[in-house]
C-alpha positions as CSV (number, residue, x, y, z in Angstrom):
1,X,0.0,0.0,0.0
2,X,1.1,3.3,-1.0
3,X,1.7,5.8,1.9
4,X,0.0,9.0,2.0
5,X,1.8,12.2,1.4
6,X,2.8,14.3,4.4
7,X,0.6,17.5,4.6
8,X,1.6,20.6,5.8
9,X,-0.8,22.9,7.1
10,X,0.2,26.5,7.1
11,X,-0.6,30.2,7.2
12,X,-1.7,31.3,3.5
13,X,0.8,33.7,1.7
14,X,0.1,35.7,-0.6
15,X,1.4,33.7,-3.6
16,X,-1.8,31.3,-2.6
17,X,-4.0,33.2,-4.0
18,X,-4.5,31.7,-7.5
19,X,-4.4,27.9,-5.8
20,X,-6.5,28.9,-3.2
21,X,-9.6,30.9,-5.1
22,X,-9.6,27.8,-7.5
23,X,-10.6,25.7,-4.8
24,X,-12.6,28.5,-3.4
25,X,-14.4,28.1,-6.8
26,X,-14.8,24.4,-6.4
27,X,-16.3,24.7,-3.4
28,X,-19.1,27.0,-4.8
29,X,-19.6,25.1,-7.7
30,X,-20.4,22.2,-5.0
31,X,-22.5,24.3,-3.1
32,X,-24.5,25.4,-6.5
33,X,-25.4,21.6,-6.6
34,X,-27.1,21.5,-3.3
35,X,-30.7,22.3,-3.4
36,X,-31.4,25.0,-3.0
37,X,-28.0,26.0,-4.0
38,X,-27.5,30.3,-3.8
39,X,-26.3,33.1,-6.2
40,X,-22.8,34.4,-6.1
41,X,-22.5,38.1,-7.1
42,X,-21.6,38.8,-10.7
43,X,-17.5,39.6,-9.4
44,X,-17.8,37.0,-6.6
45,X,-14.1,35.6,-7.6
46,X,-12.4,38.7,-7.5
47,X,-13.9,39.4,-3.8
48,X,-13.4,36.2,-2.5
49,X,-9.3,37.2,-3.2
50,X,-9.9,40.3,-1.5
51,X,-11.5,39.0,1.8
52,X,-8.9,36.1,1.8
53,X,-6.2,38.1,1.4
54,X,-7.0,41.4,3.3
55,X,-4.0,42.6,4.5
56,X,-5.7,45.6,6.5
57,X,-7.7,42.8,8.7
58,X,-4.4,39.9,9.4
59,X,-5.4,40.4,12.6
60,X,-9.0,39.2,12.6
61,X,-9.2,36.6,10.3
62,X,-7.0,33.6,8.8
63,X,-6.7,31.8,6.3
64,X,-4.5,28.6,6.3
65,X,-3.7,25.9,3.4
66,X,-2.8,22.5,3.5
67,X,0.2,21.7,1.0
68,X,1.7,18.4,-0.1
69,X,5.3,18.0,-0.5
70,X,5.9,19.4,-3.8
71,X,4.0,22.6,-2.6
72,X,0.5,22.1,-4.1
73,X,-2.3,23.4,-1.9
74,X,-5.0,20.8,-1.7
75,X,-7.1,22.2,0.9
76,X,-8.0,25.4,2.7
77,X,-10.3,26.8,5.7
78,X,-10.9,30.9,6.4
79,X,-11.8,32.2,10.0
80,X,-12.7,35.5,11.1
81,X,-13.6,37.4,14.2
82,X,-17.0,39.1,14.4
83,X,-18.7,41.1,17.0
84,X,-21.6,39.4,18.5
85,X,-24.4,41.4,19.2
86,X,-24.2,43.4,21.8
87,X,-26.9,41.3,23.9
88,X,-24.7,38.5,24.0
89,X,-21.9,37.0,26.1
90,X,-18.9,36.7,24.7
91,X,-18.8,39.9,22.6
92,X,-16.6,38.6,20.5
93,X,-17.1,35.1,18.5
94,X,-14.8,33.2,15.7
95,X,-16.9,31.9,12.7
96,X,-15.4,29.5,10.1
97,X,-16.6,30.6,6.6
98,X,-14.8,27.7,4.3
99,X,-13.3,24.7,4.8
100,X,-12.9,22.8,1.4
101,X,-10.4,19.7,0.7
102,X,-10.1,18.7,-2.5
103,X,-12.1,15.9,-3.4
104,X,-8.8,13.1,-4.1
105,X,-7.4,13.7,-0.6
106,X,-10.9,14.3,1.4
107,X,-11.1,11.4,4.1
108,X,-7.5,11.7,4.9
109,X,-7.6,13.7,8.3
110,X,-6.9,17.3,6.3
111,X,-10.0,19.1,6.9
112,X,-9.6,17.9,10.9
113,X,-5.9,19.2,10.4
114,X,-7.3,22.5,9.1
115,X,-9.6,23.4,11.6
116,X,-7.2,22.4,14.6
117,X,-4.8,25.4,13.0
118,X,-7.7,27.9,13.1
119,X,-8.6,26.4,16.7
120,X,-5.0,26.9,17.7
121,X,-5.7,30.4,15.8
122,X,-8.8,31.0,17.9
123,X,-7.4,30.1,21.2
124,X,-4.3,32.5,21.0
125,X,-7.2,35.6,20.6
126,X,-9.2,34.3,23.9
127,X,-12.1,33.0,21.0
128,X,-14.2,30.3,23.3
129,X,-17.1,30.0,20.7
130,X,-16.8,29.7,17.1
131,X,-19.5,29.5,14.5
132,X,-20.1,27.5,11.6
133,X,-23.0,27.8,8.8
134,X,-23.7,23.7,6.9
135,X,-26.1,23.8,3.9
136,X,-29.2,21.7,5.4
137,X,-29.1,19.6,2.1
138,X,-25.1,18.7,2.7
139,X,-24.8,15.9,5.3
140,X,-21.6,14.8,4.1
141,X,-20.8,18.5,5.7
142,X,-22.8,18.7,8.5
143,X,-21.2,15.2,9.3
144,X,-17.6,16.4,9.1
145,X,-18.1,19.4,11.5
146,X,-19.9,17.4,14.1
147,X,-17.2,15.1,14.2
148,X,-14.6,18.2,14.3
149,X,-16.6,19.0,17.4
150,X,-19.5,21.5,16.1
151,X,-22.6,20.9,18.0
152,X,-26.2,21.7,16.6
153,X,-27.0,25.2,17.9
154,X,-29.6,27.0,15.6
155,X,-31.5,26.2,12.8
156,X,-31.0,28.8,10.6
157,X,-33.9,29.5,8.0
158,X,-34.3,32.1,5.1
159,X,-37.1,34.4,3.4
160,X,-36.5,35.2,-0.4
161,X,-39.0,38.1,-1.9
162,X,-37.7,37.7,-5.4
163,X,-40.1,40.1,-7.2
């Protein structure tokens, strides 16, 4: 039996970017599958690099790759800080926008190895609850994030007045 590649999982540089918005587009194009899928805007691409790569917000969000050996990223996860509302206890809360492996090395322990980086992440800023959004038609998600540690919190349901 072949043995799997090491993975490294690191801080994203800026020289990602191009590796990492293609499997930012990946992901989407999964999500578009799953009923009832959503709309990107029309420059959603170009935004996505922007938020990724912010360098005037380092500090509050990160966004960390898993490379083989020869340097390919095959995997990412983004985090950021958000301010609760102001009703709530802690004021301050982590939420984990993407987490995508690429489907030929899913099942191999990266996406846990992701998200233990951006809890590592977390912990240094003092983050004791983090937040993550699962399509309600993507159990093969909702599955990975329970057994990360993710417990059921909210249902979260949405209006749409197309006109």
């Amino acid at each position: 039996m072949a043995e799997r590649p090491t993975i490294r999982i690191r801080a994203a540089r800026t020289s990602d970017r191009q590796a990492v918005l293609a499997l930012w587009r990946a992901l989407m194009d999964e999500h578009r599958d799953i009923p009832p899928g959503f709309a990107l805007c029309e420059n959603a691409d170009e935004r996505a690099g922007e938020m990724f790569f912010d360098p005037d917000h380092a500090e509050s969000q990160r966004l960390v790759v898993a490379t083989k050996p020869d340097g390919a990223i095959v995997g990412f996860s983004f985090a950021l800080l958000i301010h609760n509302a102001p009703i709530y206890d802690p004021a301050v809360i982590g939420c984990i926008t993407d987490c995508y492996v690429a489907p030929m090395h899913r099942a191999s322990g990266i996406g846990t190895a992701l998200i233990a980086a951006l809890e590592r992440w977390f912990r240094r800023r003092e983050i004791t609850h983090v937040e993550v959004s699962v399509a309600a038609n993507n159990p093969r998600a909702a599955r990975f994030w329970r057994r990360v540690g993710a417990v059921d919190k909210f249902l979260r349901l949405e209006f749409r007045f197309d006109d």
